[in-house]
C-alpha positions in Angstrom: -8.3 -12.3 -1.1 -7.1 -8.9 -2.1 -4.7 -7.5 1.0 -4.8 -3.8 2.6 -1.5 -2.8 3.6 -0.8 0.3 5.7 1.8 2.8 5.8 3.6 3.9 9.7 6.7 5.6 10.9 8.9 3.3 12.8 9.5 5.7 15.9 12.4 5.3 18.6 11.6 7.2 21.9 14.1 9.5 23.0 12.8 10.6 26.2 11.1 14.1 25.4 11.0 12.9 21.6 10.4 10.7 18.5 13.1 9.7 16.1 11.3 8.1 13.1 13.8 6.0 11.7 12.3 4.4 9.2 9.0 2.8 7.5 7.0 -0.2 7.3 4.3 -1.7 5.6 1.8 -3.3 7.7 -0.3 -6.2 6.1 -4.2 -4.9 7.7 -6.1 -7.2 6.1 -7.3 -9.2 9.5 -7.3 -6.0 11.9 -6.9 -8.1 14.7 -3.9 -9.3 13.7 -1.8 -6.9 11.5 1.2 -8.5 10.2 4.8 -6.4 9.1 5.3 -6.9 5.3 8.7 -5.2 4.5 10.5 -2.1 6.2 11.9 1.0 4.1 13.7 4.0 4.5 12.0 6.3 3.4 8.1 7.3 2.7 7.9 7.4 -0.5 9.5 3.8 -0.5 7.4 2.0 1.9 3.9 3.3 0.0 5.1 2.0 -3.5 6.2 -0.7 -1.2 2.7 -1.1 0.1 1.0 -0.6 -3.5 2.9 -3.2 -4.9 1.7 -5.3 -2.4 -2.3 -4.7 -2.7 -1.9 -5.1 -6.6 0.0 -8.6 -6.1 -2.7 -10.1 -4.0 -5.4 -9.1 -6.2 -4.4 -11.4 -8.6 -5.4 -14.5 -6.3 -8.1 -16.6 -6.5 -11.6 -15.1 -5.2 -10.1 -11.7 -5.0 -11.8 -8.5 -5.5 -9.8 -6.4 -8.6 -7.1 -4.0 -7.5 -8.9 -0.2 -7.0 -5.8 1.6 -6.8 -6.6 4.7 -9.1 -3.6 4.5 -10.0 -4.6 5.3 -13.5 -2.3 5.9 -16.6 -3.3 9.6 -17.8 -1.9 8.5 -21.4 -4.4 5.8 -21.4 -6.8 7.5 -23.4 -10.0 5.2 -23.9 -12.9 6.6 -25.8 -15.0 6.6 -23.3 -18.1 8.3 -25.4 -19.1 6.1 -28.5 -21.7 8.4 -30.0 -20.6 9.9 -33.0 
C-alpha cells in the first residue's frame, strides 16, 4: 500500500513562544494512528525525506503508482504522434 507522509515543525514552547527546532516526517497513512518516520533539521530535508518515503512504498505489492509530479523536464516524450 502506497504511504502518505506529512511534513511538521517540531516546536518547543517557550512560555510566550515557539522554538521550531527541527522536522519530522509523519507516516499519515492510517490517520488515526500517525506514526514518526525520521526527524531532520531542516525543511527542505524532512520533505525530500518524506518524498523518498511515498516513492519507496509504492513499489509494494497492491500499491497504487507513485503520483509525485515530480517530473523530469528533460524527459521529453513525444507526446503527439501525428505527423
Amino acid at each position: 500500500m502506497t504511504h502518505t507522509a506529512r511534513v511538521e515543525p517540531i516546536k518547543e514552547d517557550r512560555g510566550e513562544h515557539y522554538l521550531i527546532s527541527g522536522w519530522r516526517v509523519v507516516d499519515v497513512t492510517m490517520p488515526d494512528s500517525p506514526r514518526e518516520v525520521s526527524r531532520h533539521e531542516t525543511e527542505p530535508e524532512a520533505i525530500e525525506a518524506a518524498r523518498q518515503f511515498e516513492a519507496s512504498t509504492s513499489s509494494e505489492p497492491g500499491s497504487d503508482p507513485d503520483d509525485n509530479q515530480d517530473y523530469d523536464s528533460s524527459d521529453l516524450t513525444d507526446r503527439d504522434s501525428t505527423p
